[in-house]
N, C-alpha and C positions, 0 to 999 in steps of 0.2 A: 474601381470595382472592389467592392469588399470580400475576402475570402473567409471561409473559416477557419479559425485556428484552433489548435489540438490544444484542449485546457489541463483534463486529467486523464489517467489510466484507471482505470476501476476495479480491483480482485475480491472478487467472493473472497470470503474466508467465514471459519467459524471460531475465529476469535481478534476482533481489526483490533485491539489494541496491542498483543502480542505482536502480532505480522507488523504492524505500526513499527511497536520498538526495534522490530529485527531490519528493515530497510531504515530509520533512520541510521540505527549505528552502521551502517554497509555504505549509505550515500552521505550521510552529515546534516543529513538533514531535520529541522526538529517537527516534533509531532505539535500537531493544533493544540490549544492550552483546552481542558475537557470543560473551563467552568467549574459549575456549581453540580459539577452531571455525575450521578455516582456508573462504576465501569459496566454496572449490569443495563444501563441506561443507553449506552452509547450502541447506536446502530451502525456508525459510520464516520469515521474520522480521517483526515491528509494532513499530509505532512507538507510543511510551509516551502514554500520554493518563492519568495518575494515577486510573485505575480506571473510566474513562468510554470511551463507544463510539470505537473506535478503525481502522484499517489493518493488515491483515496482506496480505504479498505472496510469493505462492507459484509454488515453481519447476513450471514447466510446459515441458518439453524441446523439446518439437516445438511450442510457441504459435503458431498461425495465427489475426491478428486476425478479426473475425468481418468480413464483406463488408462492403464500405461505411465501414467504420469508420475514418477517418484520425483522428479528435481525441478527446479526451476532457476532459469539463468538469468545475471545481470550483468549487461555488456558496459563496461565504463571504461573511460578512457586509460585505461592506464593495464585494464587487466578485464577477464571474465570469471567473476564468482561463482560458484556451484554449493545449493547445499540441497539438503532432503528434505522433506516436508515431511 
């Protein structure tokens, strides 16, 4: 039986090449190459994880974080990171 498997995580943002650079330097991981695409072009970009569950960060124009929400956490093996948006 085939199941599904979990491909990407997806975050609004209103700027994914930023958010891009800030989790690859956090995870190691590198951002998809842009092409031939200038950055006001780009709607949506992930970051490479050689075929395994990955980050993609999508333009969302008018992003209003949701209430309450100043930080966002990333659980890695080694430690939990904390910063501010």
């Amino acid at each position: 039986m085939n199941r599904p498997r979990f491909a990407q995580a997806v975050l609004d943002c209103p700027d994914p090449l930023s958010l891009a650079a800030l989790y690859s330097a956090l995870t190691g991981l590198e951002v998809e190459p842009l092409d031939d695409l200038a950055p006001e072009e780009i709607t949506g970009i992930d970051l490479l994880n050689d075929g395994e569950p990955t980050l993609r960060f999508q333009i969302v124009e008018k992003y209003v974080p949701p209430p309450g929400r100043t930080a966002q956490y990333l659980n890695s093996s080694t430690s939990i990171l904390r910063w501010t948006i």
